[in-house]
C-alpha positions in Angstrom: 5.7 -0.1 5.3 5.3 -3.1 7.6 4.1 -1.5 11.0 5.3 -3.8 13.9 2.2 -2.7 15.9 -0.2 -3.4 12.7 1.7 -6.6 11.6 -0.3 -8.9 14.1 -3.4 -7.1 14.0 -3.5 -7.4 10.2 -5.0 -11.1 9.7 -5.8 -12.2 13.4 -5.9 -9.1 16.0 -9.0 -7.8 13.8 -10.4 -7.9 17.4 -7.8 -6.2 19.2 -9.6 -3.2 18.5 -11.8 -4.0 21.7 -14.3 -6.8 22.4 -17.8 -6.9 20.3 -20.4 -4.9 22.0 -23.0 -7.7 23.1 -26.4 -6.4 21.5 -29.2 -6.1 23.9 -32.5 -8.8 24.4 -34.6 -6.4 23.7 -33.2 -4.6 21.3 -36.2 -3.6 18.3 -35.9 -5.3 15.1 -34.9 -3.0 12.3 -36.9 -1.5 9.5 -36.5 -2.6 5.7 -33.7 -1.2 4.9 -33.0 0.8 1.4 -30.0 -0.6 -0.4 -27.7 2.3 -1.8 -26.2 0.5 -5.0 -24.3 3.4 -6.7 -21.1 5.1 -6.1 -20.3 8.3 -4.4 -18.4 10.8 -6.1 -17.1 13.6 -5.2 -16.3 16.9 -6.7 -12.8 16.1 -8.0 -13.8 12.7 -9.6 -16.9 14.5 -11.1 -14.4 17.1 -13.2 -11.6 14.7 -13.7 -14.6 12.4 -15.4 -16.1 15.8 -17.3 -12.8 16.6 -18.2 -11.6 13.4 -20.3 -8.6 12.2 -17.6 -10.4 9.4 -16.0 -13.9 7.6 -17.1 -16.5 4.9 -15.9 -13.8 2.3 -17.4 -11.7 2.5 -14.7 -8.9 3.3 -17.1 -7.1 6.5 -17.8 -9.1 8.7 -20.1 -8.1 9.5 -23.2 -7.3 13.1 -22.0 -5.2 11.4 -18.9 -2.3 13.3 -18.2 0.7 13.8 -15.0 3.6 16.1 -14.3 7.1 14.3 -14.4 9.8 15.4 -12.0 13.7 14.4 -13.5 16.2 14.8 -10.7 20.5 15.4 -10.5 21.3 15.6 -6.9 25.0 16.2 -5.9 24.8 15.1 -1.8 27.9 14.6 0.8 27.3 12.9 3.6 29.6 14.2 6.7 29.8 11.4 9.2 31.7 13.9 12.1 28.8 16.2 12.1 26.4 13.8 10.6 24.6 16.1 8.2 24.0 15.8 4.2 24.5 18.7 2.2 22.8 18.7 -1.4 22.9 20.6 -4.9 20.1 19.8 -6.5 18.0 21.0 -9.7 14.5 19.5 -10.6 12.9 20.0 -14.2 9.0 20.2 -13.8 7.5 19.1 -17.2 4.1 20.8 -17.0 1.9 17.5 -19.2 -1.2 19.3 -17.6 -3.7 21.6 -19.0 -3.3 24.8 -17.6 -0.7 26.9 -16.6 1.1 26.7 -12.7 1.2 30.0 -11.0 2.5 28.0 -7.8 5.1 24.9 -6.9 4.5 23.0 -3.7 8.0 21.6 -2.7 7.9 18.5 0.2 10.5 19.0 3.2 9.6 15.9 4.9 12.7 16.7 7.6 11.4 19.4 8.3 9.2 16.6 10.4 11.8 16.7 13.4 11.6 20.0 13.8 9.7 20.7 17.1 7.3 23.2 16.0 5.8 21.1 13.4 2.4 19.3 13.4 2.4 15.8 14.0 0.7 12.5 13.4 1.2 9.7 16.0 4.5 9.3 15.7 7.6 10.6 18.4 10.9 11.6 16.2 14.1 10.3 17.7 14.9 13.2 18.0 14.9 17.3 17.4 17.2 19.2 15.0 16.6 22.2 12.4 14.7 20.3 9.6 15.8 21.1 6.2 17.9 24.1 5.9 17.5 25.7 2.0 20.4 27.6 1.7 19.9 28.8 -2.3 16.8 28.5 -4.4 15.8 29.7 -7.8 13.7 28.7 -10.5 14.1 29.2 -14.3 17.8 30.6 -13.0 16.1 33.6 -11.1 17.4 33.3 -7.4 14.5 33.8 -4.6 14.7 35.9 -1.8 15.0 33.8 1.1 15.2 36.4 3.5 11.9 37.7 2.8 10.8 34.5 3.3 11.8 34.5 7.0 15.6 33.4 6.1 15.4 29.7 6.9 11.7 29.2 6.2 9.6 31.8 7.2 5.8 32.3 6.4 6.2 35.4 4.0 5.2 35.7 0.2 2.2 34.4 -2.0 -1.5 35.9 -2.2 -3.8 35.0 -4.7 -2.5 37.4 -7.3 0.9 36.6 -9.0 3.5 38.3 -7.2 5.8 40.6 -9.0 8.5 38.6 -8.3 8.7 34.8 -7.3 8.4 34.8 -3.6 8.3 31.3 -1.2 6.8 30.7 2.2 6.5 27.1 4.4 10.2 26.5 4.6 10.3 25.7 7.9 7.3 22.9 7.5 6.8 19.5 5.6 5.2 21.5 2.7 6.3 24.6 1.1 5.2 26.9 -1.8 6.9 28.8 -4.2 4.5 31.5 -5.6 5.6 32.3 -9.2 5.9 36.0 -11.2 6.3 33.6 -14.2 3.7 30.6 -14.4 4.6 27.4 -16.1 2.6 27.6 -18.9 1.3 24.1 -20.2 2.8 21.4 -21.6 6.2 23.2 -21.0 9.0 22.6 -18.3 10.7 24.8 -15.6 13.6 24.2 -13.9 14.6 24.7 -9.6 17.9 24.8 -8.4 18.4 24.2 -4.5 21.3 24.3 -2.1 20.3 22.6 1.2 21.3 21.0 4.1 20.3 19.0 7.3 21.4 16.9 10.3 20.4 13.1 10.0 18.3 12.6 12.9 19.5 9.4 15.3 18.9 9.2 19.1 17.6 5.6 21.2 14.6 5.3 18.6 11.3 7.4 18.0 7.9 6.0 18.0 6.3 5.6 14.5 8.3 4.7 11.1 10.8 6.4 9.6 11.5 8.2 12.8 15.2 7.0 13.2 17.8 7.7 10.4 21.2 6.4 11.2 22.6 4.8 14.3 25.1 6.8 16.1 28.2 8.1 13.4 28.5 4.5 11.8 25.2 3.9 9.6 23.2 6.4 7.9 20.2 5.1 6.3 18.9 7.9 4.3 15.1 8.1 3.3 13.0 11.1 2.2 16.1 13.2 2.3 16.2 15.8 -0.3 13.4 18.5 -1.0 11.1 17.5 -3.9 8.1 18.4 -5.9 4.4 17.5 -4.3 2.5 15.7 -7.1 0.0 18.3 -9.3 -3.3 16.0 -10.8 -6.2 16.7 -12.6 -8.2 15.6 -9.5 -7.3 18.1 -6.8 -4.5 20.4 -8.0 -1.4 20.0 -5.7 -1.2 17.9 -3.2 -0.8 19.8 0.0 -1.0 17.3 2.8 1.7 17.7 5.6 3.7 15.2 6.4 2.6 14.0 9.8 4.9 10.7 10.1 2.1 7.7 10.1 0.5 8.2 6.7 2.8 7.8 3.9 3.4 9.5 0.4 2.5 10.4 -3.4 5.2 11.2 -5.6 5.6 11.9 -9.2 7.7 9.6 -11.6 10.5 11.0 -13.4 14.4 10.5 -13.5 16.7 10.3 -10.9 20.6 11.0 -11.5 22.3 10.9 -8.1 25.6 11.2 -6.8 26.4 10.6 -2.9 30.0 11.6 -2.0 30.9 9.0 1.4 33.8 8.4 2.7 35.5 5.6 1.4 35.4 2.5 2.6 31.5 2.7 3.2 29.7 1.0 1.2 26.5 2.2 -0.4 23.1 0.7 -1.6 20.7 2.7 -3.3 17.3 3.0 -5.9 18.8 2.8 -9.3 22.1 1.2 -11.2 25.3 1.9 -9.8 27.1 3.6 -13.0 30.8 4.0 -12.1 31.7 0.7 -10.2 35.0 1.0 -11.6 35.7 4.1 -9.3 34.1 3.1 -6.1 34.4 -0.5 -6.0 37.5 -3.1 -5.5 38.5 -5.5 -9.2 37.2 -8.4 -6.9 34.1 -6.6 -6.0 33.5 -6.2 -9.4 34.6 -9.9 -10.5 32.4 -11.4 -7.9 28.9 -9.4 -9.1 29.7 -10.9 -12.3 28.4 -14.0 -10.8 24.8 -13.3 -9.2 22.9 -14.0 -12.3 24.1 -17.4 -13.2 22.5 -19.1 -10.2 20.3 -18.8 -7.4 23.0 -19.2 -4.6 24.2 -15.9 -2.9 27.6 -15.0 -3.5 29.7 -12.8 -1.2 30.7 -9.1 -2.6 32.4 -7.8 0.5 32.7 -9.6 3.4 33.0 -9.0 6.8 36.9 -8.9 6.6 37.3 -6.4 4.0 37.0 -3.1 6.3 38.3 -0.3 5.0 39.7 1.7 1.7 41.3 -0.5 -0.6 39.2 -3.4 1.2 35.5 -2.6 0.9 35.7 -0.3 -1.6 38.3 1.5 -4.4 41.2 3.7 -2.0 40.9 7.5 -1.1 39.7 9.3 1.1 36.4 10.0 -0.4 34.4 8.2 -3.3 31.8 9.8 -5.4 28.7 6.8 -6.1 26.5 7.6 -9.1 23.5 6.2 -9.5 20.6 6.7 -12.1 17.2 5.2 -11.8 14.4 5.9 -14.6 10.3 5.9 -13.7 10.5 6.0 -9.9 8.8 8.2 -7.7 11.7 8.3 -5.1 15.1 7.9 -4.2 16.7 6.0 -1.1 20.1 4.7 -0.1 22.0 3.8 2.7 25.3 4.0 3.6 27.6 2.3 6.6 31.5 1.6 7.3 31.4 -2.1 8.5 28.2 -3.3 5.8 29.1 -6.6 4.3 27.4 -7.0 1.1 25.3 -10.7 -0.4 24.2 -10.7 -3.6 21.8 -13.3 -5.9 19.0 -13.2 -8.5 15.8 -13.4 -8.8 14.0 -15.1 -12.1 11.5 -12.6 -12.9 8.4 -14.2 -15.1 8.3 -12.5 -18.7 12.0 -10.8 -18.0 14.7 -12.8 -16.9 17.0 -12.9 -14.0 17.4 -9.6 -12.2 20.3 -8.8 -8.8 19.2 -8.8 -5.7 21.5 -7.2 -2.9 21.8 -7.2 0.5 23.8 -4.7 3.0 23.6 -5.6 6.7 26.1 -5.2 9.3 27.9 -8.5 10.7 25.7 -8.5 13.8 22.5 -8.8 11.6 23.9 -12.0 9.8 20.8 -14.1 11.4 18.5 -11.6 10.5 19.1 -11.8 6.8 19.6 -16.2 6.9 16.4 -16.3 5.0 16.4 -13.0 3.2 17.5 -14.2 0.1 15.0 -16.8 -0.4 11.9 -14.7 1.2 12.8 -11.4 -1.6 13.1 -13.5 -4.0 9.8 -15.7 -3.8 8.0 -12.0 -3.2 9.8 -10.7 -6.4 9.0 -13.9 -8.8 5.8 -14.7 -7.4 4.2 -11.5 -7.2 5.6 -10.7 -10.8 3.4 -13.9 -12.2 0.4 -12.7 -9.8 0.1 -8.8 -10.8 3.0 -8.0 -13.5 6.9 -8.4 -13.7 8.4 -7.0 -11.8 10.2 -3.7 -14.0 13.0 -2.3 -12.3 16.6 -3.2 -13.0 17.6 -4.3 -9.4 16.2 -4.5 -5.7 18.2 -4.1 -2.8 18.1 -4.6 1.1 19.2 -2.2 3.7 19.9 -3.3 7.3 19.0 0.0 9.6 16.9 1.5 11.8 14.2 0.9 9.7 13.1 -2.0 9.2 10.1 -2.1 7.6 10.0 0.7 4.9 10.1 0.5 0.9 10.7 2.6 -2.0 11.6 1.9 -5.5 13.8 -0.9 -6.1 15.0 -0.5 -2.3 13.5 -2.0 0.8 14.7 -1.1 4.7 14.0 -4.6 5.8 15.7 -7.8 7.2 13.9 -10.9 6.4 10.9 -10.3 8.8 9.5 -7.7 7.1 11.0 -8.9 3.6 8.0 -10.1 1.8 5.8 -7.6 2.7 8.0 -4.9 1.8 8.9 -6.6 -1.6 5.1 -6.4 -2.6 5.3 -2.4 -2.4 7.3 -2.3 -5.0 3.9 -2.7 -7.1 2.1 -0.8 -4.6 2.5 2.0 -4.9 6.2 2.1 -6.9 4.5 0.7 -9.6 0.5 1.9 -9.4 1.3 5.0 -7.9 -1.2 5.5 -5.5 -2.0 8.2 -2.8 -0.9 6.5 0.1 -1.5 9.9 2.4 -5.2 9.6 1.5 -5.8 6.0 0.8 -3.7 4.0 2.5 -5.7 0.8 2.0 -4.7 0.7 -1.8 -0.9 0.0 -1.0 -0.6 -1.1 2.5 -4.1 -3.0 2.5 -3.6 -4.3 -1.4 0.2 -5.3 0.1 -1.4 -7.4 3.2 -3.9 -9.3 1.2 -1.0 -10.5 -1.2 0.8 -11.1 1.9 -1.4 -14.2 2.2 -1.4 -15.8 -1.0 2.3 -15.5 -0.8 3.0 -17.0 2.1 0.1 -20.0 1.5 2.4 -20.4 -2.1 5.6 -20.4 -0.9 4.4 -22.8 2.1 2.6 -25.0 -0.9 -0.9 -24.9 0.5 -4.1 -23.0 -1.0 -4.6 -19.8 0.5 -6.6 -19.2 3.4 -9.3 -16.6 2.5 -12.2 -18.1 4.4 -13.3 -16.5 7.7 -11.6 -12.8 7.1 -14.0 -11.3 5.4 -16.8 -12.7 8.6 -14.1 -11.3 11.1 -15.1 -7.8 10.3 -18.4 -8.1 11.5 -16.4 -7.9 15.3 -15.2 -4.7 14.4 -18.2 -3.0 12.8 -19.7 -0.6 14.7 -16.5 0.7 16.8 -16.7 4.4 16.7 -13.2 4.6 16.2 -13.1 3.6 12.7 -13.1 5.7 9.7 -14.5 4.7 6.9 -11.5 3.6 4.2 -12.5 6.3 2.0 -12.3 8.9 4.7 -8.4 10.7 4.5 -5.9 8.4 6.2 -3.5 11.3 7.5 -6.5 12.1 10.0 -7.3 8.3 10.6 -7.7 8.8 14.5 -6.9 5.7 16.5 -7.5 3.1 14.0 -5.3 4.0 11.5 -3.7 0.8 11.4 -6.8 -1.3 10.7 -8.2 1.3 8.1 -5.0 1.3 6.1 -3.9 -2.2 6.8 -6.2 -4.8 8.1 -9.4 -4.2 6.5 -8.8 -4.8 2.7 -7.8 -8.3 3.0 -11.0 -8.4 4.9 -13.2 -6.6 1.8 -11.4 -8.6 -0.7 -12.1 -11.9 1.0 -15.5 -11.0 0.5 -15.2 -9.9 -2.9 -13.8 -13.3 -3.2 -16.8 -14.7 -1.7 -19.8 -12.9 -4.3 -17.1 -13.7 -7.6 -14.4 -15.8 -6.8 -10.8 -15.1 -5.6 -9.2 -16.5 -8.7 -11.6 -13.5 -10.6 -10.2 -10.6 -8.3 -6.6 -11.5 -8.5 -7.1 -11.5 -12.1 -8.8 -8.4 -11.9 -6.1 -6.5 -9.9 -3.7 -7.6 -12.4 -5.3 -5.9 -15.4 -6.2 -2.9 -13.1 -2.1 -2.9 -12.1 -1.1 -2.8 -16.3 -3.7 -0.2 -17.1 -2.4 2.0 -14.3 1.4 1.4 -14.5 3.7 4.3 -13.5 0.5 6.4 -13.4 -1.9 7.9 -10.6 -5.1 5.9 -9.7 -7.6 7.0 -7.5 -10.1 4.6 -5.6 -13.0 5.5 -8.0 -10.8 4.4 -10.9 -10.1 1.1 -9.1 -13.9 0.7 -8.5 -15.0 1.6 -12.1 -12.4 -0.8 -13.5 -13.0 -4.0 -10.8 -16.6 -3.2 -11.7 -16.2 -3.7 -15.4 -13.5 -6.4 -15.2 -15.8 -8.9 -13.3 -18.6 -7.8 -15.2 -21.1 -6.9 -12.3 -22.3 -3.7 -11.0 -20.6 -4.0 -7.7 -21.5 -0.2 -6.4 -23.6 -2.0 -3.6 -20.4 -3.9 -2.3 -17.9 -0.7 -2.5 -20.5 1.7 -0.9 -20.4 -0.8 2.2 -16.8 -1.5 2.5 -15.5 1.8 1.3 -17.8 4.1 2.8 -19.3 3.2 5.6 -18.2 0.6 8.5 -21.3 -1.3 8.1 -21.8 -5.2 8.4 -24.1 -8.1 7.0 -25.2 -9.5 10.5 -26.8 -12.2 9.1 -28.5 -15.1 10.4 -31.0 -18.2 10.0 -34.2 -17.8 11.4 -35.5 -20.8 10.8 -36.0 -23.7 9.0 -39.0 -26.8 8.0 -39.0 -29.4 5.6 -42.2 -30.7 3.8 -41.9 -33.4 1.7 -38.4 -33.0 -0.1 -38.2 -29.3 0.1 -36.9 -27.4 2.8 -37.5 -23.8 3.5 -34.9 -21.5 5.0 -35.8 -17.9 6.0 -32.4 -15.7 6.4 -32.3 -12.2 7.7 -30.1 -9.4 7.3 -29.5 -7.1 10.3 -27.1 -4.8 9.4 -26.8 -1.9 6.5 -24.0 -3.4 4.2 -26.3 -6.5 2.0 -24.5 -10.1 0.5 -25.3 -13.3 -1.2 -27.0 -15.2 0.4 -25.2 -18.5 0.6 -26.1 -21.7 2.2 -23.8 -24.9 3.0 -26.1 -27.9 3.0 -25.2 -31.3 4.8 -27.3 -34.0 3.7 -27.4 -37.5 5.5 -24.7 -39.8 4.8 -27.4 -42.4 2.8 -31.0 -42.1 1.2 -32.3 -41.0 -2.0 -30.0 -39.6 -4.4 -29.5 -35.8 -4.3 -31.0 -34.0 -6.9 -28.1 -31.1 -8.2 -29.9 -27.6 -8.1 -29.6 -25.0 -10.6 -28.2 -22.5 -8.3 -26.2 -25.4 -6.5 -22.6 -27.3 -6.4 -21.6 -29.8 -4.9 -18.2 -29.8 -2.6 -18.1 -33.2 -1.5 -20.3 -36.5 -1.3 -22.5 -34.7 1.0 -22.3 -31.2 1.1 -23.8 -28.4 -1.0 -22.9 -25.3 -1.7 -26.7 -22.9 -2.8 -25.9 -19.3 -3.8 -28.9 -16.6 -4.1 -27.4 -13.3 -5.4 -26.9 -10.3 -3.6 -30.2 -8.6 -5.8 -32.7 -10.6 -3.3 -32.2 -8.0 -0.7 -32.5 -4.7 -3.6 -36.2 -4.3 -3.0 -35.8 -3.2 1.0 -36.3 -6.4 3.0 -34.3 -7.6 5.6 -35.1 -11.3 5.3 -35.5 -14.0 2.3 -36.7 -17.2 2.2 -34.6 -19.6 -0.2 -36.2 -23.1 -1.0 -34.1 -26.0 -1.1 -35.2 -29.3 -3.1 -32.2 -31.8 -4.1 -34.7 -34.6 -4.2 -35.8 -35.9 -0.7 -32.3 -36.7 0.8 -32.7 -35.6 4.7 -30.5 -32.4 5.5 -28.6 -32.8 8.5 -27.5 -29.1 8.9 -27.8 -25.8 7.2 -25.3 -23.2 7.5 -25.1 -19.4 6.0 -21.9 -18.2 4.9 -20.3 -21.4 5.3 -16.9 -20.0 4.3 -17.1 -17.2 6.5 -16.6 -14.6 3.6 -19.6 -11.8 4.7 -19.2 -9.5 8.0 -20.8 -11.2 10.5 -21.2 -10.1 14.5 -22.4 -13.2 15.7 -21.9 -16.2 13.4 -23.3 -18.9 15.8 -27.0 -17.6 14.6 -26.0 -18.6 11.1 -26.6 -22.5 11.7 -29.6 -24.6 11.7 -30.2 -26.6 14.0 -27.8 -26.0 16.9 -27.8 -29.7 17.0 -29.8 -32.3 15.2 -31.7 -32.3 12.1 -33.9 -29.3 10.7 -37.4 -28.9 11.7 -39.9 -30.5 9.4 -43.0 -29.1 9.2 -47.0 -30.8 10.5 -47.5 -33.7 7.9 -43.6 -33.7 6.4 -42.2 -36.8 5.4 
């Protein structure tokens, strides 16, 4: 999702959160500080780890397992009353365990109903929610009148009932209590009749809040009732919907069919399978073309209006579409869309079609489109993996700035952004509700190296992971670990802005080109499966080689900062001793850019030391200085008697820092030298 009121704030508005709280002159200097160098875990990680499903690798255990959800959906879309009616029937492979006594289905439009809890976010407007008209399971109709008709709170217990009751219809989530468990590694099947009015209105506040505008573009997004993801880590996944905080779905199959009117053009997850009935013989002829070049070709233009024109003639046209290992299903559907087509080279694969469906007045929004999709699509497929789906496609709308598999809501100011989510989390299925950081803060810091590729220039890296030391200590922040649906007023920085920030440092202690190789094995090992953060932790851990529990307690944990600075220096003779101290809780490297003067003795290389240019040194000490408890360390520099002209810590401002104008030496001139120094 690309937030307009994040976007800024992601890479420069770090301090929008407020100014820096000055720290007082008289403040007391702090104690030695214990360094907590393990990782918390948790109860669920703890059984998941006992049980076999996931290990200190970082990898799936060997005992790893996921329920998959296959979907037909029958849907009509009704443009005079604007609602969608749907036939459904999901088939719930049980992989797990143990035996389900309980479904937990998501109605996620159920959200505009005005009884329902809330994050920050202001629907467009009010309606019903999602009206189940018919529901059974294994063929055995439920009761929904006992359930309160349209979705009241009756049924369930902690005993099986006697017969399959459900309850929560009329809220995001709802359960179906079972007389019949699933038993393990078997499958059951729900049928569903249901219905609901596609909320429009002047706009809502928050994504996804807007869903067609007026009778003339319907842009359809978690629209049909599915099945909440069951893992070995907390059982079902029972989190409302609240609007700001995003999803985590199973994978499985989708078979859809979306009955429009004709002459409205849809694009949708999957591959279209009957072109032949829905489309014109010049339609047809022209997406023969995409794939042999990288210009864009017209499908429909703005000319062709109409049945017969835009699409095949009738009245009504059926579109059938099947996508295979997604975790959802979007489309969008509009009378006047012109439709652009071209490919995109994918690394490893081959060329692939990328389509585009805006309405005429969006044309300048969509100039660069193209181009921006597919850089995103070929370069992040050489960064993390090719990209695997069969397609991707565009959709002009009221949202613009949402993803799901193989579809993005976005023109091209959101495009490249929105393109990456289609490894996080449509790929690494993560749980965005809980951790938004793994897709939307994983999607910003790719955002950068991106955008420094496609403007041929390295990336800039330097200074973000500093920057967070001017947000440390705000009491608004939760800690990334802490459940992003309750985030409190900085949701946006938790789940967007701050993992560029701890991967910069990462960067910083191991080197950037090391973490993006990392992610990239951590993205294959978890493909089309479930991570969870302590999986990504064991696995980064193991794929640089270092015990980095020290540096994901800090960042993930807590909202701690380095605060470092130099408290002084002196030179005897041709060494020069630096004394550093650490003020805050979350411990670093300790690394030193020397400048040396322009002439005099030759410099003398040090172990622990490179060389950037003629006259500047780089000196790392490793993070284990600080492991014994104290707050300061006192590195010796000796490259041979060449005068140093200025010392700085952190030089490339990778380590949180409140105040970085401590962390030079002198202000001005050259360092102190000490009685009797040369």
């Amino acid at each position: 999702m690309d937030r307009r009121s994040f976007a800024v704030s992601v890479l420069l508005g770090l301090i929008s959160f407020g100014p820096s709280v000055a720290v007082a002159q008289s403040a007391p200097r702090l104690p030695e500080r214990a360094v907590r160098r393990d990782i918390p875990m948790t109860n669920s990680i703890r059984r998941a780890h006992a049980a076999g499903t996931r290990d200190s690798t970082g990898r799936p255990g060997p005992n790893y397992w996921q329920l998959r959800t296959d979907y037909t959906i029958n849907a009509r879309l009704d443009t005079a009353t604007s609602t969608i009616s749907g036939r459904e029937t999901i088939v719930i492979h049980n992989a797990s365990d143990s035996a389900l006594t309980s479904i937990v289905m998501r109605l996620d439009p159920n959200l505009y109903r005005p009884t329902v809890s809330r994050g920050a976010s202001v629907p467009s407007e009010t309606t019903e929610g999602m009206i189940v008209t018919r529901l059974a399971v294994n063929g055995v109709a439920v009761d929904l009148a006992a359930a309160g008709g349209r979705g009241g709170q009756g049924g369930g217990g902690a005993a099986a009932p006697r017969q399959t009751t459900v309850s929560g219809l009329q809220q995001t989530t709802a359960r179906i209590n079972l007389a019949d468990p699933i038993a393990a590694k078997s499958k059951a099947t729900i049928d569903l009749d249901w219905n609901f009015r596609v909320p429009g209105g002047p706009g809502g506040q928050g994504h996804r809040m807007t869903m067609r505008w007026a009778d003339t573009l319907y842009q359809l997004t978690q629209w049909y009732p599915r099945v909440a993801v069951y893992d070995d880590l907390r059982g079902w996944d029972t989190e409302p919907y609240l609007g700001p905080s995003e999803f985590y779905n199973n994978f499985g199959r989708f078979d859809v069919r979306l009955d429009v009117p004709a002459g409205w053009l849809v694009g949708a997850t999957g591959v279209l399978q009957n072109p032949e009935a829905v489309l014109t013989p010049t339609a047809r002829q022209r997406l023969t073309r995409i794939l042999g070049s990288d210009s864009t070709v017209t499908i429909v233009g703005a000319d062709e209006v109409g049945p017969g024109r835009s699409t095949a003639p009738g009245t009504r046209l059926v579109w059938h579409f099947v996508a295979d290992s997604v975790n959802d299903f979007a489309w969008a559907s509009a009378a006047k869309y012109t439709w652009h087509a071209t490919r995109a080279t994918i690394p490893g694969r081959g060329p692939v079609p990328l389509h585009m469906f805006y309405l005429p007045g969006s044309a300048a929004s969509f100039t660069d489109a193209a181009s921006l999709s597919r850089h995103a699509l070929e370069f992040y497929s050489a960064l993390w993996m090719p990209y695997p789906f069969p397609q991707m496609t565009m959709l002009d709308g009221p949202s613009a700035g949402m993803e799901y598999p193989m579809v993005i809501n976005s023109n091209q100011g959101a495009a490249d952004h929105e393109t990456g989510h289609q490894w996080w989390p449509m790929v690494v299925g993560t749980n965005e509700t809980w951790y938004g950081w793994m897709d939307e803060g994983f999607d910003q810091y790719m955002n950068i190296l991106s955008a420094a590729h496609r403007a041929q220039r390295p990336a800039r890296l330097d200074g973000l992971g500093q920057s967070y030391g001017r947000t440390s200590g705000d009491e608004r922040e939760g800690p990334l670990m802490w459940n992003a649906n309750y985030g409190g007023p900085m949701y946006g920085f938790q789940a967007y802005s701050k993992a560029p920030l701890m991967l910069s440092m990462l960067g910083g202690v191991v080197g950037d080109t090391a973490v993006t190789r990392a992610m990239s094995d951590y993205a294959k090992a978890w493909r089309f499966k479930h991570p969870s953060p302590w999986d990504y932790m064991f696995f980064m851990n193991n794929a640089l080689g270092q015990d980095l529990g020290w540096f994901w307690y800090s960042w993930l944990f807590t909202t701690e900062s380095v605060d470092g600075s130099i408290q002084r220096a002196t030179s005897a003779g041709s060494r020069t001793k630096v004394v550093v101290r650490q003020d805050g809780q979350m411990p670093s490297p300790v690394v030193l850019g020397v400048r040396f003067a322009p002439t005099g003795p030759p410099i003398r290389l040090m172990r622990n030391a490179r060389m950037t240019d003629s006259v500047t040194a780089v000196v790392t000490y490793p993070v284990d200085v600080w492991f014994a408890g104290s707050r300061t360390f006192e590195a010796e520099l000796d490259f041979g008697g060449r005068a140093i002209e200025r010392i700085t810590l952190d030089p490339f401002g990778r380590f949180p820092d409140r105040d970085p104008s401590d962390n030079v030496w002198p202000k001005s001139g050259a360092a102190t030298r000490a009685p009797g120094g040369q």
